[in-house]
PANU-775750 format. One record per residue (C-alpha): residue number from 1; residue in one letter; x, y, z. Coordinates in pm, 1 decimal, padded with zeros to 6 digits. Last residue first. Layout:
<sites>
+-----+---------+----------+----------+----------+
! num ! residuo !     east !    north !       up !
+-----+---------+----------+----------+----------+
! NUM !       A !        X !        Y !        Z !
...
+-----+---------+----------+----------+----------+
</sites>
This chain:
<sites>
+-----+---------+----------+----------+----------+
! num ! residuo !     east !    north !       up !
+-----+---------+----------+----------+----------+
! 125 !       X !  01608.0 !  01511.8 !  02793.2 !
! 124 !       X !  01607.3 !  01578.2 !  02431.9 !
! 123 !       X !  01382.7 !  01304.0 !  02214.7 !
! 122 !       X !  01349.3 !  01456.2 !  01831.1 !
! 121 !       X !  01685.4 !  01271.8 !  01738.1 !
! 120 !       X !  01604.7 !  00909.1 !  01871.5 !
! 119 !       X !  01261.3 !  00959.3 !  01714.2 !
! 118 !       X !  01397.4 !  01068.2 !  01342.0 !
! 117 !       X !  01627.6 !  00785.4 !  01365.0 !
! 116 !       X !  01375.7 !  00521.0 !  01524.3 !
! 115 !       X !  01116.9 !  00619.5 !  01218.4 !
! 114 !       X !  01455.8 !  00562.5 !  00998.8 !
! 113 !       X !  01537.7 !  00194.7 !  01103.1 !
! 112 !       X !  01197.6 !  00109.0 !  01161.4 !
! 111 !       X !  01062.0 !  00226.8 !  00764.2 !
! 110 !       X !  00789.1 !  00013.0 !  00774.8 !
! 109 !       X !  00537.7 !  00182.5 !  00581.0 !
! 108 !       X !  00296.6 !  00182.0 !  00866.2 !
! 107 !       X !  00564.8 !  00344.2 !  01073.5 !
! 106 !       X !  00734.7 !  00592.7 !  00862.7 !
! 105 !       X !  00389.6 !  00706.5 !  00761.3 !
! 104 !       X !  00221.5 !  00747.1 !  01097.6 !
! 103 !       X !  00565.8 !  00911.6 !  01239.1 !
! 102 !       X !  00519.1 !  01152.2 !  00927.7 !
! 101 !       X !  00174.1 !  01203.7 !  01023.8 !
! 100 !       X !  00244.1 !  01280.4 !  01393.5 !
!  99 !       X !  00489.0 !  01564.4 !  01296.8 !
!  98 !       X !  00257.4 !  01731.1 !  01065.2 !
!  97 !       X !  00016.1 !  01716.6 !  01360.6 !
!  96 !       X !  00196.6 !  01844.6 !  01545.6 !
!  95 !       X !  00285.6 !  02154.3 !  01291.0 !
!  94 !       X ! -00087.4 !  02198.1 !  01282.4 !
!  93 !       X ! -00177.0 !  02238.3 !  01614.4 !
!  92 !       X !  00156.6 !  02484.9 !  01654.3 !
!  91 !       X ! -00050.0 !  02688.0 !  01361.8 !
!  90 !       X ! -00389.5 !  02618.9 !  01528.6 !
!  89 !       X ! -00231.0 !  02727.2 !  01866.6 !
!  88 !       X ! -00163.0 !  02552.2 !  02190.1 !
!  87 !       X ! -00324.0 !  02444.3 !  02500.7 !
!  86 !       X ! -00656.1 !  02334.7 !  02420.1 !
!  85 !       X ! -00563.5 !  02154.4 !  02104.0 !
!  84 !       X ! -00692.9 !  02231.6 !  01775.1 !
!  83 !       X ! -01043.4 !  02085.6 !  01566.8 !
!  82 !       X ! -01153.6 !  02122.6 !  01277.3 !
!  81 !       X ! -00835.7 !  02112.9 !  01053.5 !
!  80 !       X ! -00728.2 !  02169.3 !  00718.8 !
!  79 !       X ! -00465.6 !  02001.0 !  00594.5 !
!  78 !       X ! -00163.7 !  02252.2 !  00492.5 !
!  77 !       X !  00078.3 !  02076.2 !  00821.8 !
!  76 !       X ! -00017.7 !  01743.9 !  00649.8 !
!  75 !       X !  00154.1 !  01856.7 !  00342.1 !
!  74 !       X !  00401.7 !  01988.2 !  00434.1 !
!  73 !       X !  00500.9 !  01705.8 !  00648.5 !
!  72 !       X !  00450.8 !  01498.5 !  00341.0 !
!  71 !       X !  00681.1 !  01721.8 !  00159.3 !
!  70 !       X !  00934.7 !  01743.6 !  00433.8 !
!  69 !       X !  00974.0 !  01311.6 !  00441.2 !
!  68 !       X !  00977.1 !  01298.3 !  00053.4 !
!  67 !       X !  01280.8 !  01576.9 !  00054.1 !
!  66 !       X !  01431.1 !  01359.8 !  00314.1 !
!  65 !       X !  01444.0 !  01498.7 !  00687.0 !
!  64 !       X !  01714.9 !  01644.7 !  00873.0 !
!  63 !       X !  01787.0 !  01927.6 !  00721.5 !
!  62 !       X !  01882.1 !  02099.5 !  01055.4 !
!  61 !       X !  01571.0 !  02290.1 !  01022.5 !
!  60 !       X !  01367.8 !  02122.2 !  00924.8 !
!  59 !       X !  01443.9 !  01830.5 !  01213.8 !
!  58 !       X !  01447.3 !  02200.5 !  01464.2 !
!  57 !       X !  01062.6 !  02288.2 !  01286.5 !
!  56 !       X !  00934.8 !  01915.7 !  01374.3 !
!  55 !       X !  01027.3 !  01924.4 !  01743.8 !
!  54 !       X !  00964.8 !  02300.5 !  01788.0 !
!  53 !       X !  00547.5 !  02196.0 !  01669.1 !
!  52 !       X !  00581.4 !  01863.2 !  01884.3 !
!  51 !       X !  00692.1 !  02031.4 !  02188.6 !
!  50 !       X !  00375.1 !  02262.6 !  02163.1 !
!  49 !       X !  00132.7 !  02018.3 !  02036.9 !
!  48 !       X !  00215.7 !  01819.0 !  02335.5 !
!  47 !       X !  00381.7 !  01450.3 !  02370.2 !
!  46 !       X !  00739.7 !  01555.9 !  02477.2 !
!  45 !       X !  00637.6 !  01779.0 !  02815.4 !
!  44 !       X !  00340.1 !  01523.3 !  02844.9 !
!  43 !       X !  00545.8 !  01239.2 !  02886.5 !
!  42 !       X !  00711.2 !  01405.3 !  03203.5 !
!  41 !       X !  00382.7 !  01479.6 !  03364.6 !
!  40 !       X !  00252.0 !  01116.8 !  03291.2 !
!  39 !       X !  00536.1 !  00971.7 !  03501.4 !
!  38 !       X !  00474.1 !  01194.7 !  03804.6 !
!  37 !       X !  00122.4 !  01063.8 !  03785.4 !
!  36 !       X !  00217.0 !  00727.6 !  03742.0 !
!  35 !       X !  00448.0 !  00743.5 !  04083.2 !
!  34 !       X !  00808.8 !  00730.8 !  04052.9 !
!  33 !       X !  01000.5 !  00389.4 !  04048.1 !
!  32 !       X !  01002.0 !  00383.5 !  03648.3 !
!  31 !       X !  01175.5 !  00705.2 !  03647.8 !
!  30 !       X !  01396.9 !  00641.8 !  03353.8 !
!  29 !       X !  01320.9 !  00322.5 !  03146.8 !
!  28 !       X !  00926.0 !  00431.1 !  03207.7 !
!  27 !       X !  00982.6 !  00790.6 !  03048.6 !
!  26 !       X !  01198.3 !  00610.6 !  02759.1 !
!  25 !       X !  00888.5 !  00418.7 !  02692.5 !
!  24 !       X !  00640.8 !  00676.5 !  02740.6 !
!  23 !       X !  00776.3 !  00855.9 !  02503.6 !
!  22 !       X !  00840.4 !  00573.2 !  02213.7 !
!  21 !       X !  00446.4 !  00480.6 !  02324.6 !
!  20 !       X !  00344.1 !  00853.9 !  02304.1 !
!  19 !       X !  00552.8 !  00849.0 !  01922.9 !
!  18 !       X !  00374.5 !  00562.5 !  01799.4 !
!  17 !       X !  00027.4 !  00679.8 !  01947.1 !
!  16 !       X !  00058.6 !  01001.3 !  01805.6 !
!  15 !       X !  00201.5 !  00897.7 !  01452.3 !
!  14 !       X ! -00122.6 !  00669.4 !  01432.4 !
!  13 !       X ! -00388.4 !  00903.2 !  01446.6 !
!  12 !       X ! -00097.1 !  01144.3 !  01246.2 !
!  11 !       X ! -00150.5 !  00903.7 !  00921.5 !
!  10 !       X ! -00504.5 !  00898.1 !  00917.0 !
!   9 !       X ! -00501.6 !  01285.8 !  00948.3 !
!   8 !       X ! -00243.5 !  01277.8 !  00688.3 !
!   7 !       X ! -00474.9 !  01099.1 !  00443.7 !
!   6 !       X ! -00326.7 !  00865.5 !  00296.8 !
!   5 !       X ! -00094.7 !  00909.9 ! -00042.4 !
!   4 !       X !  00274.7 !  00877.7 !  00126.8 !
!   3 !       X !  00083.9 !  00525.8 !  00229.9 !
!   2 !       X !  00116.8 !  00356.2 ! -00057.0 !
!   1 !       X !  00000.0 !  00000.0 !  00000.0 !
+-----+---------+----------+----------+----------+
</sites>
């Protein structure tokens, strides 16, 4: 299947939960012993619209990403949306999103090596 062509809303539904599990992951390998509320407060500093709108902008802007990997992110950043987060803007709303899709895409196409690139490099302690 040729996912660069889904829908990048499709595609960021599952670029959220890939990159919350990848979170929550290194959140658990860290402070496992801490309570699950104390856990859920450091996921959320990687897993909101905010930190995932400078996440997205920094792999731009170190050239990070493949020419196919920034159109696609264009390109889900330029969907319209109906909805936005309650804590951020429609423009950071729609550079998460942008983020999430390309995690989607990397992911359902199978591309582990370079989804765990582009995570390893967008997770800063």
């Amino acid at each position: 299947m040729d996912y660069l062509s889904e829908n990048t809303i499709a595609l960021a539904f599952i670029g959220d939960a890939v990159w919350e599990l990848y979170i929550r992951d290194k959140i658990f390998d860290k402070i496992s012993k801490q309570r699950p509320d104390q856990m859920h407060k450091a996921a959320v500093k990687f897993v909101k619209a905010t930190a995932q709108c400078e996440t997205i902008k920094k792999l731009i802007e170190q050239e990070f990403l493949s020419e196919e990997e920034l159109a696609l992110v264009k390109r889900a950043r330029n969907h319209k949306v109906a909805t936005k987060a309650k804590n951020a803007s429609i423009t950071e709303y729609k550079w998460a999103t942008a983020f999430e899709a390309l995690l989607g895409y990397l992911y359902l196409s199978k591309q582990e090596e370079r989804l765990n690139e582009i995570m390893e490099a967008s997770y800063h302690e």
